[in-house]
N, C-alpha and C positions, 0 to 999 in steps of 0.2 A: 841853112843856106848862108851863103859870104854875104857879107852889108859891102854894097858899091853905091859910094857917092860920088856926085859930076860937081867938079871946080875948075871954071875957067877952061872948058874942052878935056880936061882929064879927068882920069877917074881913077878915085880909090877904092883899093880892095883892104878888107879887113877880115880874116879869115877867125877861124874857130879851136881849140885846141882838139876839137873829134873830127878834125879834118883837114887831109892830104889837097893843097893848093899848086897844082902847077903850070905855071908861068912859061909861054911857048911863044917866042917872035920870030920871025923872019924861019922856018922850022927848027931854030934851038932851043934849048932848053935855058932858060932866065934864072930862075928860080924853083923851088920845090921842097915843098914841107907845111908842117901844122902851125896854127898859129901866126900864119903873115899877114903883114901890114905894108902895103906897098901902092906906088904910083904907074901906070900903065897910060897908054895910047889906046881907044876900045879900035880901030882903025886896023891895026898891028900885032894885036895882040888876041891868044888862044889861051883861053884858061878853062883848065878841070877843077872838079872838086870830086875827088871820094873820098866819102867816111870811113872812119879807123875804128871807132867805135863797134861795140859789140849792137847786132842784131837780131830782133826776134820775130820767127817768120810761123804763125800759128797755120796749120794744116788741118784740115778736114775732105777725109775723102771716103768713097766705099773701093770694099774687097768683098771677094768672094772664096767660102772654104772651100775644103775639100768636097765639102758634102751638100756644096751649090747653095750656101746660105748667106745673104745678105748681112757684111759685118763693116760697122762706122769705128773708122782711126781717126782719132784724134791727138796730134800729136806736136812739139813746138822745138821749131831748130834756131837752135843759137849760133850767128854765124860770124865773121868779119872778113876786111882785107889785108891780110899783110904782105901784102904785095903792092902796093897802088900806082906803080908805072906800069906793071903790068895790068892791072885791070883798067887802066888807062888805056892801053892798047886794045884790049880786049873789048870793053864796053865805053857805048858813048858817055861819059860824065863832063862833056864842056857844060859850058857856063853860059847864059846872055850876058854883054859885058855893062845891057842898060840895068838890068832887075837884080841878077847874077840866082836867078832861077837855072836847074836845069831845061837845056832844051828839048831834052825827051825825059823819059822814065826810067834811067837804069835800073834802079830798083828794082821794078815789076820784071825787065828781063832778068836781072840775077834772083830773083824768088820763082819766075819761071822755069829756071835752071835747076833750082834745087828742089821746087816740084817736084816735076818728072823721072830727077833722080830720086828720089825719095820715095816714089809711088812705086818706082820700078823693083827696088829692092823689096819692099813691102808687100806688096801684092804677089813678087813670084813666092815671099813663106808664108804669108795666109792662104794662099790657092795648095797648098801641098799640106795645111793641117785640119782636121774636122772643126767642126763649132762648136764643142765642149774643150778640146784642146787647147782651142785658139783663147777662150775667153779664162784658160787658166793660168796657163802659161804663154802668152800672147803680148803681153805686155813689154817682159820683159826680153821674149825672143826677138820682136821685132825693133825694139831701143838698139838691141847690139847686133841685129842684121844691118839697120837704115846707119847703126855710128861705121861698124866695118867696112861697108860700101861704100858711103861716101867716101870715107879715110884713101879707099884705092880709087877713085875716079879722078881718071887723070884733067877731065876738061873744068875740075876744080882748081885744080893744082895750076891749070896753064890759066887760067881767070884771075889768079890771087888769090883766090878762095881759101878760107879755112871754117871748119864746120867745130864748134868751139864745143857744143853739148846737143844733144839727141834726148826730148823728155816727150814719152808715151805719157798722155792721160789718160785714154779711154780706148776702150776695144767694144761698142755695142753692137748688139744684134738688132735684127727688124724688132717691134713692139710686140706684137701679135709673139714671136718667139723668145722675147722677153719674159713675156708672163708664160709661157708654159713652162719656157725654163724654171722662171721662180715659181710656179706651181707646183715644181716635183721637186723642186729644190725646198719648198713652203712642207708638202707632203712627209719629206725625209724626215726633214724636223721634226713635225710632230710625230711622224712615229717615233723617230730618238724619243723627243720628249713621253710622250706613250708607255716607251720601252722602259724609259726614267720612271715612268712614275707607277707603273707594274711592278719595276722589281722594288723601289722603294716600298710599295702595300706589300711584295713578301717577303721584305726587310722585314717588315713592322711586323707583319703575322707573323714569322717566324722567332721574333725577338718574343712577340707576346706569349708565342707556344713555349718558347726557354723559360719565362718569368714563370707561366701555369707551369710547367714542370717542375720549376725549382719552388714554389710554392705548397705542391703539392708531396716535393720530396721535404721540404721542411715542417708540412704535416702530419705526415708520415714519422716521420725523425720525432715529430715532439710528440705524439702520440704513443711510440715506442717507448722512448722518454720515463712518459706519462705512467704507461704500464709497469717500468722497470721502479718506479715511485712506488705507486700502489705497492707493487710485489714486494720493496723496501719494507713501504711501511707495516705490512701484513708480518712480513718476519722479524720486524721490530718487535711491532703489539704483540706478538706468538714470544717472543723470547723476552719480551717483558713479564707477561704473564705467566709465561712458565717461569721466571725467575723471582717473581714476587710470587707464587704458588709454590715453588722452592725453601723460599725465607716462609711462608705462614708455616708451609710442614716443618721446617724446621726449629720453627719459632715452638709450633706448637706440643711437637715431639719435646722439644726442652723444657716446656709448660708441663707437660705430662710426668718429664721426668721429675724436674721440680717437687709438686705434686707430689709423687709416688715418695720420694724422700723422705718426702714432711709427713706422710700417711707415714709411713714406715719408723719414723722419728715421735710421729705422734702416739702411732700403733705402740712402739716399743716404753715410750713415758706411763702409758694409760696401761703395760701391762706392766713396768716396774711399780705405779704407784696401785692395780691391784692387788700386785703381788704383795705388796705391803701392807695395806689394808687389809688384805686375806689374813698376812702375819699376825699383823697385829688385832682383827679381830679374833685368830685363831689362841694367841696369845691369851687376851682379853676374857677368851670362852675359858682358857685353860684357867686361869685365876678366877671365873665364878666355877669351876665345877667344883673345887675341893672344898664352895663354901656351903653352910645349912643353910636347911629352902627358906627359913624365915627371913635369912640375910636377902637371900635373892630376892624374895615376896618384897622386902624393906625396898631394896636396891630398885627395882621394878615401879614400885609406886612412884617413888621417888622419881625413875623417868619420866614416866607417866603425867608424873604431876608436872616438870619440867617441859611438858608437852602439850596439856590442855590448855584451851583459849584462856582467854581473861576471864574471870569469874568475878562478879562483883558481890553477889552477895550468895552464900552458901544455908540453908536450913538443915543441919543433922538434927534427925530422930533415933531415938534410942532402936528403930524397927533394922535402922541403916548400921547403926553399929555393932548392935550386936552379933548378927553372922560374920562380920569382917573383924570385930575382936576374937570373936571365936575362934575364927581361921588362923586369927594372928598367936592363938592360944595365952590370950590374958585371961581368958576365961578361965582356962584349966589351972 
């Protein structure tokens, strides 16, 4: 509000920079504008104030949907005047020239104003949308129903009026239709969630069927493997053995032959050196037959004696010699 001090029967006015001051004596116009400082007669003089400043006008009302359901707008209009001779005209904003209070409320009648209009636009689009509609898309259908409407209302326009911003907060329902909605709204969920957590278990069983499968074929796989080893090493040892059973027979066949050689090498020695021996005993016989039997009797002893053990001592009796001289014919 304007600061009005009394000096000496006048009075000053000292105005505000958020506020249109004007100044009216005798019916003209004195003065007009923000931020004055000025001397007046209270006697003579008519003075306004409207604010230039932006204003905020919070709203709370009910509607009704389509489907006869109790729904709370809450909503907050930013408004001002750029007009202020005209909303001068239009609304009372003088002044007391003792307080420099207004002497009514313009205010309430311009929030009145935009009340009405505001409820009017509101109410005929939430009367035309159901109550899941409305709480979905409601928001922001009726932000740019309530900014449109105002924008063409002409008894803003002839006011000064200008509707600066249009902010929806809230679109609720009655409580009792609160919680059923969130009930079935609560229900969805966890079935999502349900639905979530079903197919995540046959995510998992199914992953775990993959893993037992490929487990199973890697079982499979080595065990094959395994056999293809074994049957390796069977025709290894088989071809080992037959190839060391190879080398003995062959070993031993060349042993044999060897062998057979040497028989044959030995056979052949043993029949040159009987062959010889034969000769030469044949020889041997031939050189005693031309000779007399006394020679050979001599020759004979003589082996003979060359052949008996050791004698150490010998007794002849004339019983021993005599038939063996006789033989030998010293007798004769």
């Amino acid at each position: 509000m304007a600061d009005i001090k009394t000096r000496f029967g006048w009075r000053h006015l000292r105005g505000t920079p958020a506020a249109c001051v004007r100044h009216v004596a005798q019916g003209k116009l004195v003065r007009q504008g923000t931020g004055l400082s000025f001397w007046f007669r209270p006697l003579s003089a008519v003075l306004s104030e409207i604010p230039v400043d932006d204003r905020e006008l919070p709203l709370l009302f009910h509607a009704r949907t389509a489907d006869f359901q109790d729904l709370s707008v809450q909503l907050t209009l930013t408004y001002r005047f750029t007009d202020p001779e005209l909303a001068a005209t239009r609304v009372d904003f003088s002044l007391d020239p003792d307080s420099g209070m207004w002497r009514g409320d313009p205010l309430s009648q311009v929030g009145g104003l935009l009340t009405e209009s505001v409820q009017q636009h509101a109410l005929g689009l939430i009367a035309r949308m159901p109550l899941t509609e409305a709480l979905i898309d409601g928001v922001s259908a009726v932000r740019d129903r309530v900014r449109a409407g105002l924008a063409e209302d002409g008894r803003l326009a002839e006011t000064g009026l200008a509707v600066v911003d249009v902010r929806v907060v809230a679109l609720r329902p009655e409580a009792e239709i609160e919680k059923a909605l969130q009930a079935t709204a609560r229900e969805k969920v966890q079935q999502e969630a349900d639905r979530a957590t079903y197919e995540r278990r046959a995510l998992a069983v199914e992953r775990e069927r993959a893993i037992s499968e490929n487990e199973l074929q890697n079982q499979i796989e080595l065990a094959r493997r395994e056999e293809q080893l074994v049957v390796q090493r069977g025709a290894n040892a088989r071809r080992e053995a037959e190839e060391a059973a190879a080398a003995n027979r062959i070993e031993t066949q060349a042993r044999a032959e060897r062998e057979e050689r040497l028989n044959q090498v030995r056979a052949r020695d043993v029949l040159a050196m009987g062959e010889a021996q034969a000769a030469a005993e044949a020889a041997r016989l031939g050189a005693y037959r031309d000779l007399p039997t006394e020679v050979l009797t001599t020759l004979a002893v003589k082996e003979l004696a060359a052949n008996l053990p050791k004698i150490d001592s010998l007794v002849v009796t004339p019983e021993l010699l005599s038939p063996l001289l006789a033989r030998l014919g010293i007798g004769q």
